[in-house]
VOGU-3710 file (C-alpha; in Angstrom, 3 decimals, decimal comma):
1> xxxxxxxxxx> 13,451/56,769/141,928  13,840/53,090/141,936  15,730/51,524/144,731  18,490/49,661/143,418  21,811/47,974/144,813  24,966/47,092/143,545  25,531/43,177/143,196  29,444/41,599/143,282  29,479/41,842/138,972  28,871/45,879/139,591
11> xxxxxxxxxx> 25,375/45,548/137,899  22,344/47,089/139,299  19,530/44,707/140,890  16,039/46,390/140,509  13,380/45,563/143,348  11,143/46,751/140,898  11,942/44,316/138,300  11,939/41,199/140,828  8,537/42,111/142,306  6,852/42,500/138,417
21> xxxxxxxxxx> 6,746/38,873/137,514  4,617/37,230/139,982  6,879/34,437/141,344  9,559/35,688/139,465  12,686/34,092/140,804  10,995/30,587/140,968  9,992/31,290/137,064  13,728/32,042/136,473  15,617/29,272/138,667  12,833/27,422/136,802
31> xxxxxxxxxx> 14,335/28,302/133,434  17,638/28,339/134,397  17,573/24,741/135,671  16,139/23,624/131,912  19,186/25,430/130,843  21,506/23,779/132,689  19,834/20,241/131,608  19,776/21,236/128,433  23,723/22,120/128,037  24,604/18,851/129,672
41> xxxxxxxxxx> 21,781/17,267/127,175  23,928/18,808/124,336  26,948/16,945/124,864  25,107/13,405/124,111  25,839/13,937/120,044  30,050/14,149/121,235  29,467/11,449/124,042  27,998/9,114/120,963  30,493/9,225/118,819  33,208/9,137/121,718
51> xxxxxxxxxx> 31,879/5,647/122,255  31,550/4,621/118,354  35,176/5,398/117,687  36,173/3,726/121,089  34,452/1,329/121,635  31,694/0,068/118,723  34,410/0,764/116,112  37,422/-1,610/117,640  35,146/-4,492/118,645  33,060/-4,480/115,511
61> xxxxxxxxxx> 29,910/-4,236/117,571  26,707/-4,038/116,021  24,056/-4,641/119,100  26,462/-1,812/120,796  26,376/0,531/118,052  22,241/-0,126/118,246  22,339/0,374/122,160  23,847/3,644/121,730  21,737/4,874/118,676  18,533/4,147/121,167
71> xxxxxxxxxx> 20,265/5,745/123,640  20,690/8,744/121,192  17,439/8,895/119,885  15,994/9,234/123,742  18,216/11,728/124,809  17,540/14,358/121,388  13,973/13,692/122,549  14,144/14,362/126,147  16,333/17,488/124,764  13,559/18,541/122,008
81> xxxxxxxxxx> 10,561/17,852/124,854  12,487/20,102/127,158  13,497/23,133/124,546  9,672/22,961/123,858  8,824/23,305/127,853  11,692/25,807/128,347  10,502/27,869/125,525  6,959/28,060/126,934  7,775/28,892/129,936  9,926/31,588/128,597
91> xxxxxxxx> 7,037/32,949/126,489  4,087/32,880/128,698  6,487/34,512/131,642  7,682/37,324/128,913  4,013/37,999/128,583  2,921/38,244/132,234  6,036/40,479/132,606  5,327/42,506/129,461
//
């Protein structure tokens, strides 16, 4: 029988299952700090065109409306770079664990 405890959300936390992965909570605060980055990385499409209409759009700004669409084009890659990581991660833990 597998010892297991009841956490504060009433679900069961299996020793078993945090001892099978091999560093297994650093591999998942691992993963769930690239998820964290990556929802705050998400917002950077609505933050963009936030600052068209409110700022590039009244002023007429063209070297603004370039900053930002540099600025936009680093942050979707930072974002794609880190899905990529994330996702590997993800993977070659599933099969250690499998």
């Amino acid at each position: 029988m597998s010892a297991a405890r009841q956490t504060s959300f009433g679900l069961a936390r299996s020793m078993e299952l945090m001892n099978a992965l091999p560093g297994g909570r650093r591999v998942l605060m691992t993963i769930l700090g690239m998820s964290a980055m990556l929802n705050v990385l998400l917002l950077s499409g609505s933050i963009f065109m936030l600052m068209v209409y409110d700022e590039v759009l009244p002023a007429h700004s063209v070297p603004s409306l370039i900053g930002l669409v540099v600025m936009l084009v680093i942050a979707f890659g930072f974002q794609a770079a880190l899905e990529h990581l994330r996702h590997r991660v993800a993977h070659a833990s599933a099969e250690i664990f499998d």
